[in-house]
NULOMAR-203847 format. One line per 8 residues: number of its first residue (from 1); their letters; for each residue x, y, z of N, C-alpha, C. Coordinates in steps of 0.05 Angstrom, whole numbers. Example, Ala and Ser with C-alpha at 12.3 -4.5 7.8 and 13.67 -1.06 7.14 Angstrom:
<rs>
1 = as = 264,-114,156,246,-90,156,264,-66,156  257,-45,142,273,-21,143,258,1,157
</rs>
This chain:
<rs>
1 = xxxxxxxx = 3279,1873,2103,3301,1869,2122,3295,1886,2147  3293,1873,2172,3295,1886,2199,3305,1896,2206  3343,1887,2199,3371,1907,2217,3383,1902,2194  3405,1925,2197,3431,1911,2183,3455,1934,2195  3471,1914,2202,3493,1932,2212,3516,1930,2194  3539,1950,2194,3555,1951,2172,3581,1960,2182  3597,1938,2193,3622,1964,2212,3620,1970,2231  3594,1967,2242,3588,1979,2270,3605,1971,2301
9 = xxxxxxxx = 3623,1997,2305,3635,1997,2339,3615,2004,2359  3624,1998,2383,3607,2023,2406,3635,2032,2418  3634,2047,2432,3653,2055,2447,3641,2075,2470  3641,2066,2493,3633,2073,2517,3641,2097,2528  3632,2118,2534,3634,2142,2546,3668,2129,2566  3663,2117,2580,3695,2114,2592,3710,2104,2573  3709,2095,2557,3740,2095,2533,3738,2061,2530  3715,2043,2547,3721,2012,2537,3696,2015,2499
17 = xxxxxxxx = 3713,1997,2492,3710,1993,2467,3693,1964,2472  3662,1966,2476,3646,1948,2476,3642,1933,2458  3637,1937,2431,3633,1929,2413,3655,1939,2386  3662,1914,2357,3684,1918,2344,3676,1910,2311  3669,1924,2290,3673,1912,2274,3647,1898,2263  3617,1909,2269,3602,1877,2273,3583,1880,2248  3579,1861,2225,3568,1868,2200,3550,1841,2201  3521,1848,2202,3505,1830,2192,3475,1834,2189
25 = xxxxxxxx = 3459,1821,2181,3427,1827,2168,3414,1804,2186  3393,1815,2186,3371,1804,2202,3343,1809,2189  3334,1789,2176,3303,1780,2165,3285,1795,2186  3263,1798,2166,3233,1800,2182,3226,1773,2187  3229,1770,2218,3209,1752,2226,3230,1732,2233  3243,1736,2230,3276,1720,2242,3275,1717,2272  3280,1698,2286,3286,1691,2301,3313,1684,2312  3334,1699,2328,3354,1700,2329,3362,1694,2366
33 = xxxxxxxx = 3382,1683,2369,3399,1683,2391,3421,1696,2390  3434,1712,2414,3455,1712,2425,3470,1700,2442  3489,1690,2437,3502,1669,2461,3535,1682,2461  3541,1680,2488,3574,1684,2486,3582,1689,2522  3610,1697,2526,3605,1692,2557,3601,1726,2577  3606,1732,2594,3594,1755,2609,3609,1776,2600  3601,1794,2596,3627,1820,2586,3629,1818,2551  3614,1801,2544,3621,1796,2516,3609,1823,2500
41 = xxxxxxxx = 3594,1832,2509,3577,1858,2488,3554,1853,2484  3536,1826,2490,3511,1818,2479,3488,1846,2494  3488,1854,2513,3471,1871,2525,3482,1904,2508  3503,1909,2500,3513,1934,2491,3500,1927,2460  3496,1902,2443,3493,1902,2422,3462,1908,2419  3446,1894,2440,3414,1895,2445,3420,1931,2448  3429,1940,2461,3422,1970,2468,3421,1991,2448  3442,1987,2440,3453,1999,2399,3434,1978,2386
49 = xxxxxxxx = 3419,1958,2378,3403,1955,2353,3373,1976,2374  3373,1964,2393,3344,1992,2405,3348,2020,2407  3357,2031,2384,3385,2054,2388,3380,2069,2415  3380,2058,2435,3388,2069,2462,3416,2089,2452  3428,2064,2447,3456,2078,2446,3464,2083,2404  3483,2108,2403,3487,2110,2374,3520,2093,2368  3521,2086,2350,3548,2071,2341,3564,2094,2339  3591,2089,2349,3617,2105,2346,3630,2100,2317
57 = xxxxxxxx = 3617,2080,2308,3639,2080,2284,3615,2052,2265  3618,2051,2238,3595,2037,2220,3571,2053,2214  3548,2035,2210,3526,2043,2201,3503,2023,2212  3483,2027,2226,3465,2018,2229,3435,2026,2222  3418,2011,2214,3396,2012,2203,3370,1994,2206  3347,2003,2223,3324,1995,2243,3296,1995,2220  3287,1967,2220,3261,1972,2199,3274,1992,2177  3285,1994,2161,3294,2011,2142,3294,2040,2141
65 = xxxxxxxx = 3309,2046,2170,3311,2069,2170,3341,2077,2190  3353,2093,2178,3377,2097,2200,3381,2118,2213  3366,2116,2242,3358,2118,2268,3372,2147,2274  3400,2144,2264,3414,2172,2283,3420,2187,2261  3405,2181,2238,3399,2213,2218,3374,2213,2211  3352,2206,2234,3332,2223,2229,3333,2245,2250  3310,2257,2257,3306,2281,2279,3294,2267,2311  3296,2281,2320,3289,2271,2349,3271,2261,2353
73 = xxxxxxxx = 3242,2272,2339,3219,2256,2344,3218,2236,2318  3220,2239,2312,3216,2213,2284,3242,2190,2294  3257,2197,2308,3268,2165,2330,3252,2160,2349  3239,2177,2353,3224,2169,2377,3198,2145,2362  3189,2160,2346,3171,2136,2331,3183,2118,2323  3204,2118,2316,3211,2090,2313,3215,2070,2325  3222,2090,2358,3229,2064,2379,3198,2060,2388  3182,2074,2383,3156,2052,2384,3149,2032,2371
81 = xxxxxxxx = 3167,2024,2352,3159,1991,2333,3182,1981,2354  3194,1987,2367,3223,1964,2374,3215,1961,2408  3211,1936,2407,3200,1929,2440,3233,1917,2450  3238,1934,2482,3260,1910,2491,3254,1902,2511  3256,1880,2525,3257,1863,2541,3274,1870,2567  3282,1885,2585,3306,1875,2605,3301,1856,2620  3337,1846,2630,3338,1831,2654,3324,1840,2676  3329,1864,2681,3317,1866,2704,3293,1901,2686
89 = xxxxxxxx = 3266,1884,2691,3253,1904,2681,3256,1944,2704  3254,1967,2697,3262,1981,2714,3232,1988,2712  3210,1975,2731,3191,1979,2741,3193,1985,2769  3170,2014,2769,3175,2029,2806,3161,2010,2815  3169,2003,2847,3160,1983,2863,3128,1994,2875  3120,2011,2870,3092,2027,2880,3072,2022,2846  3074,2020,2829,3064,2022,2796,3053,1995,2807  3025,1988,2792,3019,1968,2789,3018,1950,2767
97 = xxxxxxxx = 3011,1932,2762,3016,1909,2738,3008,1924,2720  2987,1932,2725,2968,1937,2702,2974,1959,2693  2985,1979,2702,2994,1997,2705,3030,1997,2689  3032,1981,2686,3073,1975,2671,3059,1959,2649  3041,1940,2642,3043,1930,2620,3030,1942,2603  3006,1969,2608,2997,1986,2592,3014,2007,2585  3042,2016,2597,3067,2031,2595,3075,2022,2564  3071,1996,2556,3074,1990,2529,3068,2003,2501
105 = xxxxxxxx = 3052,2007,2507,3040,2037,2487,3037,2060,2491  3051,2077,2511,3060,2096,2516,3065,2101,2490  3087,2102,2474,3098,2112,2457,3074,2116,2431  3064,2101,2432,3039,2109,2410,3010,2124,2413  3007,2128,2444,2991,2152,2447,3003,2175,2455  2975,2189,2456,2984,2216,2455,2986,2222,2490  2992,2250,2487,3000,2261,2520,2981,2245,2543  2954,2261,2528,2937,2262,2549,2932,2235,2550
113 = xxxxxxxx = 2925,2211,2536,2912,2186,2537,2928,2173,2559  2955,2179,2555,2985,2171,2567,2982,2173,2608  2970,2201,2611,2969,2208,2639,2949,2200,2646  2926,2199,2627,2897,2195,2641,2906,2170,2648  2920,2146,2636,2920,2113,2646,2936,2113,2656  2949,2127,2676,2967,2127,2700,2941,2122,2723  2919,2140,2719,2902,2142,2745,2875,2121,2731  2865,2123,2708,2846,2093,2700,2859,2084,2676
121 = xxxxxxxx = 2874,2063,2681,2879,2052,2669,2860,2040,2635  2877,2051,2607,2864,2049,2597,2852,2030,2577  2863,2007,2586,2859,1986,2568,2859,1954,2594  2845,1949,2616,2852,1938,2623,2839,1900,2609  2823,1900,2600,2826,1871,2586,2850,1863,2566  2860,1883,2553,2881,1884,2538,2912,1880,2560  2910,1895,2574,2938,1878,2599,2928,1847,2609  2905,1847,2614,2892,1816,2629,2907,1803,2600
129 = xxxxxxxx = 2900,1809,2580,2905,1785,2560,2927,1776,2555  2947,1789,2558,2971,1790,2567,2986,1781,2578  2974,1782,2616,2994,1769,2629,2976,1735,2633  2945,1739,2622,2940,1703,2615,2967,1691,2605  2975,1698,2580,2984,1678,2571,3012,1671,2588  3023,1689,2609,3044,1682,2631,3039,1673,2652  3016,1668,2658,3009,1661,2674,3002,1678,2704  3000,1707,2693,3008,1724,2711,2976,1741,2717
137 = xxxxxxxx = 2951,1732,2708,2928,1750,2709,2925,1762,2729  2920,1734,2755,2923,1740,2779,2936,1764,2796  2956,1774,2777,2974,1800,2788,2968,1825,2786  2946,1826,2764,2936,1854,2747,2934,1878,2760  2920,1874,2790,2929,1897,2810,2949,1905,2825  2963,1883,2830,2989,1885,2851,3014,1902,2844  3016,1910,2874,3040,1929,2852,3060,1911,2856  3080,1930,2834,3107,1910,2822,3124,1900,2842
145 = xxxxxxxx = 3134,1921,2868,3148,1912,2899,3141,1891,2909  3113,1881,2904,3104,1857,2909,3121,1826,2903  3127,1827,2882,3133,1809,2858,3160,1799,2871  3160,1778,2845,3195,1760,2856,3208,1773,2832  3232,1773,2830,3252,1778,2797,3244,1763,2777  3233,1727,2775,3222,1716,2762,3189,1740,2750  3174,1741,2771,3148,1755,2763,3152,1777,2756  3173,1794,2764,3183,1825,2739,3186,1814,2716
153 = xxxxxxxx = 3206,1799,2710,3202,1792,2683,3192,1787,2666  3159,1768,2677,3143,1762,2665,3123,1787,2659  3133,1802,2671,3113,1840,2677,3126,1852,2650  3151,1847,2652,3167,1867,2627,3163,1852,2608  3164,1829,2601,3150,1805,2578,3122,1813,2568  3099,1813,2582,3071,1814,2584,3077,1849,2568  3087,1871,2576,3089,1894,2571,3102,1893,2542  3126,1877,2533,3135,1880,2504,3115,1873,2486
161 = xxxxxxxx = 3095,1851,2503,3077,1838,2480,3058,1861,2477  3047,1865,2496,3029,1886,2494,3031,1912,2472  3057,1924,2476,3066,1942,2450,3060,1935,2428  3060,1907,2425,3057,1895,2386,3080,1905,2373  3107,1910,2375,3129,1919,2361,3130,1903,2344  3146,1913,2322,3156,1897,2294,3185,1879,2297  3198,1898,2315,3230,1881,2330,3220,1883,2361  3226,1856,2371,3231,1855,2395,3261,1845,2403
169 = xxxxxxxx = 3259,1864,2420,3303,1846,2434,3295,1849,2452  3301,1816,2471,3305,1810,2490,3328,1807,2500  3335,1818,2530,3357,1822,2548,3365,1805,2575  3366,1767,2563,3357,1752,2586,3335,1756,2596  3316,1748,2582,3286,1749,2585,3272,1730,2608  3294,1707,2611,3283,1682,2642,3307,1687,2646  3317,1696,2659,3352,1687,2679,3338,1695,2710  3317,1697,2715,3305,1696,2749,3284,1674,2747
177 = xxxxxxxx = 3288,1665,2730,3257,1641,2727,3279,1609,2728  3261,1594,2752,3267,1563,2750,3270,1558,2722  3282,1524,2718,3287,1517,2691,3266,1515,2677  3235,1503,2695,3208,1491,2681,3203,1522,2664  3193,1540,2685,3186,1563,2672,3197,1581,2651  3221,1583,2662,3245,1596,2640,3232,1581,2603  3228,1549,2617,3230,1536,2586,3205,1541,2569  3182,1549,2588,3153,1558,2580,3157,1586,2576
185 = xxxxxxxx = 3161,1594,2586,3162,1630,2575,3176,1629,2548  3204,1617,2555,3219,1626,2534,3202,1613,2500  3184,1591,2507,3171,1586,2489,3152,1594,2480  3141,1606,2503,3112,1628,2494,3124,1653,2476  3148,1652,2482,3162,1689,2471,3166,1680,2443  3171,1658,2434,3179,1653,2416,3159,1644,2395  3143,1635,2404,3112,1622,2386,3094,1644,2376  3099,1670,2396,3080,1693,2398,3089,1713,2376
193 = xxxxxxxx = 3115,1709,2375,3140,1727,2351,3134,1711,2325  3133,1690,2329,3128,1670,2300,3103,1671,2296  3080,1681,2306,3046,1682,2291,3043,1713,2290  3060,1725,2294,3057,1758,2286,3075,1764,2269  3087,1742,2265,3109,1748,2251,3121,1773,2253  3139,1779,2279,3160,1800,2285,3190,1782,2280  3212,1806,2293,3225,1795,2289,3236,1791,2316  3253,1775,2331,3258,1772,2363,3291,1768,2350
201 = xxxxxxxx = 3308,1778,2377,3323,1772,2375,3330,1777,2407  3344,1753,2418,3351,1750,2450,3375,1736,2457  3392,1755,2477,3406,1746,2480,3407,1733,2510  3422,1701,2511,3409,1684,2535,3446,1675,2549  3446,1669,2567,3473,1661,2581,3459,1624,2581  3440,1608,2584,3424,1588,2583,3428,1579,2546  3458,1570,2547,3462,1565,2510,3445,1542,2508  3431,1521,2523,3414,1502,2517,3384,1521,2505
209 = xxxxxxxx = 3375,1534,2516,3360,1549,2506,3365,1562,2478  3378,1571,2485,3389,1584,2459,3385,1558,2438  3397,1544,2430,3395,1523,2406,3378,1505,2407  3345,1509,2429,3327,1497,2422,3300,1515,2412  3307,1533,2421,3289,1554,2412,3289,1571,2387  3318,1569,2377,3321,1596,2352,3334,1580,2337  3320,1590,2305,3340,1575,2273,3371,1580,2283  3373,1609,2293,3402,1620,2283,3407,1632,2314
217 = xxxxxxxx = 3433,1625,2312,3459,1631,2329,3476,1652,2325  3480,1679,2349,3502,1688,2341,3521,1684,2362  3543,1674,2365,3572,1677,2388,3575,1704,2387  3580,1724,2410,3591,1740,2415,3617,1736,2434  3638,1745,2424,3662,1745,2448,3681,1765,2440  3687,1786,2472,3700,1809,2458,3696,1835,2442  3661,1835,2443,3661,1855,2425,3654,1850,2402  3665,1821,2387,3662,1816,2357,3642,1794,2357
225 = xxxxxxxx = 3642,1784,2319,3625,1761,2324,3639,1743,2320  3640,1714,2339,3654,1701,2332,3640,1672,2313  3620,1668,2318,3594,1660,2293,3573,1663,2291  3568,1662,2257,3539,1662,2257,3530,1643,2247  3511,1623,2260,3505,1601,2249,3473,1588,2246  3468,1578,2230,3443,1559,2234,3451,1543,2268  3433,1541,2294,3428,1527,2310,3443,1497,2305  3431,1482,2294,3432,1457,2286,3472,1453,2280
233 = xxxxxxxx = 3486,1479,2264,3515,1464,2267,3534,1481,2282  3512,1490,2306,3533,1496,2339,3545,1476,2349  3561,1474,2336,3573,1444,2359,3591,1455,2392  3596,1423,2395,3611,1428,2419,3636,1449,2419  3659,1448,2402,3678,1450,2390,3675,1489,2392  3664,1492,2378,3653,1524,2373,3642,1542,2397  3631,1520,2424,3613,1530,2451,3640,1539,2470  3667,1512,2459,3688,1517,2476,3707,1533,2475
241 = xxxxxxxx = 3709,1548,2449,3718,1560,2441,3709,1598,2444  3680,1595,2446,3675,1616,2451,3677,1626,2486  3669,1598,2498,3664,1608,2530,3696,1599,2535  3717,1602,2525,3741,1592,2529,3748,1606,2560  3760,1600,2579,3769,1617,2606,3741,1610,2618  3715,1603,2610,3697,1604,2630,3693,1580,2640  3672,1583,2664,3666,1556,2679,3636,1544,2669  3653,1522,2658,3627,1502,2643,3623,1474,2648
249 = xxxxxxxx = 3594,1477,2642,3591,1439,2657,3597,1429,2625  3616,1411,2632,3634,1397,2605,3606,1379,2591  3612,1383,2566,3591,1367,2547,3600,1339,2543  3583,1313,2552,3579,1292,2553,3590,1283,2518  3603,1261,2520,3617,1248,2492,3591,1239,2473  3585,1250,2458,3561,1239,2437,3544,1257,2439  3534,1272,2460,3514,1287,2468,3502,1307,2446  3473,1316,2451,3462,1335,2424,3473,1363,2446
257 = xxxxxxxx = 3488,1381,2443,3491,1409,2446,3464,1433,2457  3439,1419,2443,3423,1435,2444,3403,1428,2473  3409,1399,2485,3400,1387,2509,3426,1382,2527  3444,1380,2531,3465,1381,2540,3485,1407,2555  3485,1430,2540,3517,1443,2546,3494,1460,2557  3505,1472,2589,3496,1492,2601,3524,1509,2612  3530,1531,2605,3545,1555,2604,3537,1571,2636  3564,1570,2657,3561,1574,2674,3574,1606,2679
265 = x = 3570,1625,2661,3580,1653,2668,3558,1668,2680
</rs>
């Protein structure tokens, strides 16, 4: 088992109660979505399973270990098996490519290996291989200021792969990428998790994505879960219910859900 949460709240240094209640398991090698509408918790829930953040209330548990009773450095190794993804990767605009996607294994070398590949970089066929498969080789020297929000992404993508983590969570991994590319990345991320067999879990505002890419579905709204499902019986009924109050392009009478409903929060 990869996660399992048990009861788990968050509760935010200002007093909002992000997250409520949330109990569930997650396979090795699982492939999971998050879907629900803006403010729902999906980025607070990514942050608490990468124990960025510790639960106020439950129990959580990372690769079979629970994260905020070990010691400082033995979390620290642990968040070197857990790769995350952001929307907006927080790469300095002066760093170069090659230079952020070798940042990936930071956590598993030591001091010195760490500084020396700030100034020679120390693995560079291993970043080239990388941003090949994004299409991004071409970039290997440039620095990141360079780039569009689409090409950070693919920088902070190319960088998760590079780590080789055992969990990856993604944080709207294409929400700056056209539809073509969004639909290629998001496929590369997903084919690449399934022959290393990790485990991915991403949360997407793009719910067509979401239910063509992953077995399993989770609705977030409010903090809670409002389902968990096999892909395949998301229906319409359950999309409207979750993005209820939001602005949505209405799903066509007959239509498959998983080519159809696009979620406009």
């Amino acid at each position: 088992m990869t996660l399992r949460l048990a009861g788990a709240g968050l509760r935010h240094g200002n007093g909002v109660q992000a997250l409520r209640d949330l109990s569930l398991t997650v396979a090795e090698g699982e492939r999971v979505a998050i879907i629900g509408p803006s403010g729902a918790g999906k980025s607070s829930l990514l942050n608490l399973l990468a124990t960025a953040l510790p639960p106020s209330s439950g129990e959580l548990e990372v690769l079979g270990r629970q994260p905020w009773q070990l010691s400082a450095r033995a979390r620290q190794r642990l968040r070197a098996q857990i790769g995350l993804i952001h929307q907006a990767p927080p790469l300095p605009p002066r760093q170069r490519v090659v230079t952020a996607v070798l940042a990936g294994r930071l956590g598993r070398w030591g001091l010195g290996k760490s500084l020396l590949s700030l100034l020679h970089p120390a693995d560079i066929p291993g970043a080239r291989a990388e941003l090949e498969k994004l299409d991004m080789a071409d970039k290997l020297f440039v620095r990141c200021g360079q780039l569009s929000g689409g090409q950070l992404q693919r920088v902070g993508i190319a960088r998760a792969l590079y780590q080789a983590p055992q969990l990856l969570l993604a944080d709207e991994p294409v929400s700056a990428m056209d539809p073509r590319l969004a639909e290629h990345t998001l496929s590369l991320l997903c084919q690449d998790a399934e022959s290393r067999r990790i485990t991915l879990i991403a949360s997407l505002h793009a719910v067509e994505l979401a239910l063509r890419h992953f077995p399993r579905v989770i609705g977030i709204r409010a903090g809670s879960i409002a389902f968990d499902l096999p892909s395949t019986q998301v229906d319409q009924a359950r999309l409207e219910a979750l993005y209820a109050n939001e602005q949505l392009q209405p799903l066509p009478q007959g239509s498959d859900p998983a080519t159809a409903w696009t979620a406009r929060c």
